[in-house]
N, C-alpha and C positions, 0 to 999 in steps of 0.2 A: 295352657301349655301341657303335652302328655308329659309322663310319670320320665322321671330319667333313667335310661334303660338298663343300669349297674343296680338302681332302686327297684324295680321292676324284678330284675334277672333274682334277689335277695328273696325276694315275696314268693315267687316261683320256686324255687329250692325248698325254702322254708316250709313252704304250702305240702311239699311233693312229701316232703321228710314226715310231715303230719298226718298225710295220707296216707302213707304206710305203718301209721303208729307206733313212730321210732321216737316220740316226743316223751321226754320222761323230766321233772325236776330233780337234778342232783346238786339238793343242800351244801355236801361238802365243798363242790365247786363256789360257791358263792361269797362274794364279800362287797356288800352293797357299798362302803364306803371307798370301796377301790374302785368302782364303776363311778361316782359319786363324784371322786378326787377325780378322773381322768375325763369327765365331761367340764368340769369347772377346767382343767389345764385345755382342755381343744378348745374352748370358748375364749380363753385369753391367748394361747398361744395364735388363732387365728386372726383374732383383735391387732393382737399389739407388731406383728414381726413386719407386719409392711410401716407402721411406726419409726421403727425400728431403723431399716432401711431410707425411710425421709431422712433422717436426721443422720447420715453418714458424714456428712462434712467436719461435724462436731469429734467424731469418733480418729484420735490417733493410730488408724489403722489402713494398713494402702487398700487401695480394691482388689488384689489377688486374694487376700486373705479372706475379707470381703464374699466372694463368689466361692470359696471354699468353705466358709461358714454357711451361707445360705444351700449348698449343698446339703451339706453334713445335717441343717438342719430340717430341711422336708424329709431327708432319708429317715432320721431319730422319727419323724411325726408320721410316716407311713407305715413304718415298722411297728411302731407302739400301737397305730391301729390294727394291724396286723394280731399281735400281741392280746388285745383286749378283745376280737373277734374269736380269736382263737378259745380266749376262756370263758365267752358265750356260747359258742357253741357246745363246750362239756357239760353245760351246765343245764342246756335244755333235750341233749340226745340220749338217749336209752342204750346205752354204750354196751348193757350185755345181749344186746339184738346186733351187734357189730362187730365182725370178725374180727380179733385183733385187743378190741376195747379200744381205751382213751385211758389214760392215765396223766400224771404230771408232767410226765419226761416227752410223752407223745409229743412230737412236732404238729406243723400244721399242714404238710406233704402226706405226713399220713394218713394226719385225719380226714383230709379232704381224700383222698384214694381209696380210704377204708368206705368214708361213704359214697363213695360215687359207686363203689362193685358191690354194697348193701345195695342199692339204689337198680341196679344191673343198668346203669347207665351205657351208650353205645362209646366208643373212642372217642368221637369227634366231640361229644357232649364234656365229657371227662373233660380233655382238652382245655375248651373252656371253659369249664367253673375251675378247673388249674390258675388259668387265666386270671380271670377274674379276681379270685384272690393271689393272687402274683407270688404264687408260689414260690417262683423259679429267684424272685429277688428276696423274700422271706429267708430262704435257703443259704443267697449267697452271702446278707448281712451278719445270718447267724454263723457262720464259719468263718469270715471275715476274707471271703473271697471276691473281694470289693476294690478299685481304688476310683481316689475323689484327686481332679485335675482342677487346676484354675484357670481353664476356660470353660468351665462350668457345666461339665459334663461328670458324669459318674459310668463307671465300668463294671459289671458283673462279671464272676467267671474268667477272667485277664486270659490266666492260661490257660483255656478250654476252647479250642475254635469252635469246638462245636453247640459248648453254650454260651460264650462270649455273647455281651450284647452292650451297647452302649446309652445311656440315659441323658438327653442335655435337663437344663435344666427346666424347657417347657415338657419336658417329658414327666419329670418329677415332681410339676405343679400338677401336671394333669392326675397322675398317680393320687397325689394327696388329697385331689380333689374326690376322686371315684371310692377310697377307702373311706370317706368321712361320711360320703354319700351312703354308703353300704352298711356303716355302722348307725346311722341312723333309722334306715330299713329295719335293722335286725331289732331296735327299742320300738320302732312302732309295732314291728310286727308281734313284737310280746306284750303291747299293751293292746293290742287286738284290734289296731287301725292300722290304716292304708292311706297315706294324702294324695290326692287325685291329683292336685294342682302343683307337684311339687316341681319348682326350677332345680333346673341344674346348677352346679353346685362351682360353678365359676360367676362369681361375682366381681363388682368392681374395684373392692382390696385385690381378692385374687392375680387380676389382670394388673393393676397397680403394680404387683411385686413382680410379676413375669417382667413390666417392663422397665423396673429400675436394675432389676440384674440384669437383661440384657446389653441394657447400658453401660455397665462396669465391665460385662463381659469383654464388647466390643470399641472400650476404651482402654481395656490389658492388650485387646490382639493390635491396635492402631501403634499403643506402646512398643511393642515385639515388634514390630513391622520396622519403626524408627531405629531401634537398638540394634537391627539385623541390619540395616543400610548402614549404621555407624562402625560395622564391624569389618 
């Protein structure tokens, strides 16, 4: 099977940013035990939350709450990939070859902008490595320009028409999935490998969880439906 093309697009960038000899190790950035702790949490947290979701009958909790939980928590686990990419990358660029720098405080809109116009990348390319690292939700979690609905959808932006957008939640498995993807690009790429053969990163748990929340989704809207006729 080819490379998956989030996995691909990492190696690319990565590759380009070496080519122009913006690669530099910045020790300060680094704390191996926090990369360390956060590959052990994506490992169990991936394991265990379609578990989790089997065993809901047991759990004193209705399914709205349910579907707002499993929100809440792909959003926490995209985010944090988000988070841990973000401090990989300070850690391997040469940040006084880049307009602006990188600092603590520096977001990840910037840093990704600073490099893409180090880079003299064209718009449309920008664009998408924007994308790509999903900037535009990185931004809204971190303002708290967000709401979470229990029919299983997530909103960026509410009051923004013109950044408004809305997430179900095969939107947000797919997300979790392309970030996990990416952050594993960015450790191969620093350990000096490329897997040829790599799947895509929707596996059988994966698809497992998409469809037991679908399930609760479309077992709340059947609820609402009943409740609206009773009214």
């Amino acid at each position: 099977m080819s490379l998956d093309p989030n996995y691909k697009a990492i190696f690319v960038i990565l590759n380009d940013i070496e080519s122009h000899e913006l690669i530099q190790f910045n020790k300060e950035y680094l704390d191996e035990e926090y990369f360390e702790n956060f590959i052990e949490f994506e490992n169990a947290f991936s394991h265990s939350i379609v578990e989790v979701f089997r065993k809901l009958d047991t759990f004193q909790t209705n399914h709205e709450e349910i579907v707002i939980f499993a929100v809440y928590s792909e959003l926490s686990f995209i985010n944090l990939h988000l988070e841990v990419m973000k401090k990989f990358l300070k850690i391997i660029i040469n940040t006084s070859k880049i307009k602006g720098g990188f600092d603590n405080n520096t977001t990840l809109e910037q840093m990704i902008k600073r490099i893409c116009n180090k880079m003299q990348y064209p718009e449309k390319l920008k664009k998408s490595i924007k994308g790509l690292f999903l900037v535009d939700f990185a931004e809204a979690v971190s303002h708290q320009e967000y709401r979470i609905y229990k029919n299983g959808s997530l909103v960026i932006y509410p009051n923004d028409e013109k950044m408004k957008k809305i997430l179900t939640i095969d939107d947000l498995i797919n997300n979790a999935s392309q970030v996990t993807t990416m952050f594993d690009a960015m450790l191969d790429w620093s350990d000096g490998k490329q897997k040829t053969d790599r799947k895509v990163k929707v596996d059988g748990k994966t698809k497992g969880l998409l469809k037991i929340v679908k399930d609760l989704i479309e077992q709340i809207e059947s609820l609402d439906k009943k409740l609206d006729g009773l009214s």
